[in-house]
NUFI-698236 format. One record per residue (C-alpha): y, x, z; residue number from 1. Coordinates in steps of 0.05 Angstrom, whole numbers. Layout:
{y=Y	x=X	z=Z	nr=NUM}
...
This chain:
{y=-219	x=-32	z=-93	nr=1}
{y=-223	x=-82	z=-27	nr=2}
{y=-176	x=-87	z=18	nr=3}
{y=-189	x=-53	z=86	nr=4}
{y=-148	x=-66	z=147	nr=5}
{y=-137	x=-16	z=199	nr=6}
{y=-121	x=-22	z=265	nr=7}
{y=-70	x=23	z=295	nr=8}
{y=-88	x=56	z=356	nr=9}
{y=-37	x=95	z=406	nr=10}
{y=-49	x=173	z=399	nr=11}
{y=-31	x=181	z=470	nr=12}
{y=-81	x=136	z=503	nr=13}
{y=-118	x=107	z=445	nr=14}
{y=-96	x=31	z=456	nr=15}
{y=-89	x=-16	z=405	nr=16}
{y=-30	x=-62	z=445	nr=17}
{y=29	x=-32	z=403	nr=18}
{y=81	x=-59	z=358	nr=19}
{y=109	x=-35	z=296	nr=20}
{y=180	x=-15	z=309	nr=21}
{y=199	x=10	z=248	nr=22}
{y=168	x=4	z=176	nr=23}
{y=182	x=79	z=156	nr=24}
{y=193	x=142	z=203	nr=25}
{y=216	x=211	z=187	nr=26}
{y=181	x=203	z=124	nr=27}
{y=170	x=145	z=82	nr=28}
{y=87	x=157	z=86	nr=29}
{y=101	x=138	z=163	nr=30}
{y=114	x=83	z=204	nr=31}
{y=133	x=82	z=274	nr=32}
{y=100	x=43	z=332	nr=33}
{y=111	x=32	z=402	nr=34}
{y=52	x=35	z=453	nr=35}
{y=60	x=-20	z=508	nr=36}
{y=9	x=5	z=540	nr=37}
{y=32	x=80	z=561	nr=38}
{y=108	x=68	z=534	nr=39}
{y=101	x=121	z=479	nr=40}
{y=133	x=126	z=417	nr=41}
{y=90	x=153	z=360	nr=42}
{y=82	x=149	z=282	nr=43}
{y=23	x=127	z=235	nr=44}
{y=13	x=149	z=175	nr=45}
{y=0	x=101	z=116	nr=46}
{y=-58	x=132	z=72	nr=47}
{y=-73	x=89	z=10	nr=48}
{y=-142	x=116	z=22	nr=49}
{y=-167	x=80	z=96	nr=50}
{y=-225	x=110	z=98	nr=51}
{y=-196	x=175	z=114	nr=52}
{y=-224	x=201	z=193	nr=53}
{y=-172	x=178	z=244	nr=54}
{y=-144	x=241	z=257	nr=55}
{y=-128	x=259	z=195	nr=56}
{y=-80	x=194	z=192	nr=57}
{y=-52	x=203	z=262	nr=58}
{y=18	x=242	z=266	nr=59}
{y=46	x=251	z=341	nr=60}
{y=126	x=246	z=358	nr=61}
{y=136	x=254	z=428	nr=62}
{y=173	x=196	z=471	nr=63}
């Protein structure tokens, strides 16, 4: 298995200048990130399995 690295993208406006906020959300499988670009609030989920399509590992809170 290689290691693939993903880059997190903002599900409101599809940037990639956010920050991790929080290392787990409402669930453990999530992790919460803040978009600096639209000021959004929104939560990733953590698939072992990267190759999964994006919105499958996209889960929207709103801000």
């Amino acid at each position: 298995m290689t290691n693939q690295t993903i880059t997190v993208h903002c599900s409101f406006c599809d940037s990639d200048n956010v920050d991790k906020i929080a290392p787990f959300g409402t669930a453990q499988l999530v992790s919460q990130y803040y978009c600096n670009s639209c000021h959004s609030v929104f939560e990733f989920i953590r698939w072992q399995n990267p190759g999964k399509k994006e919105a499958e590992i996209q889960k929207v809170i709103k801000k």
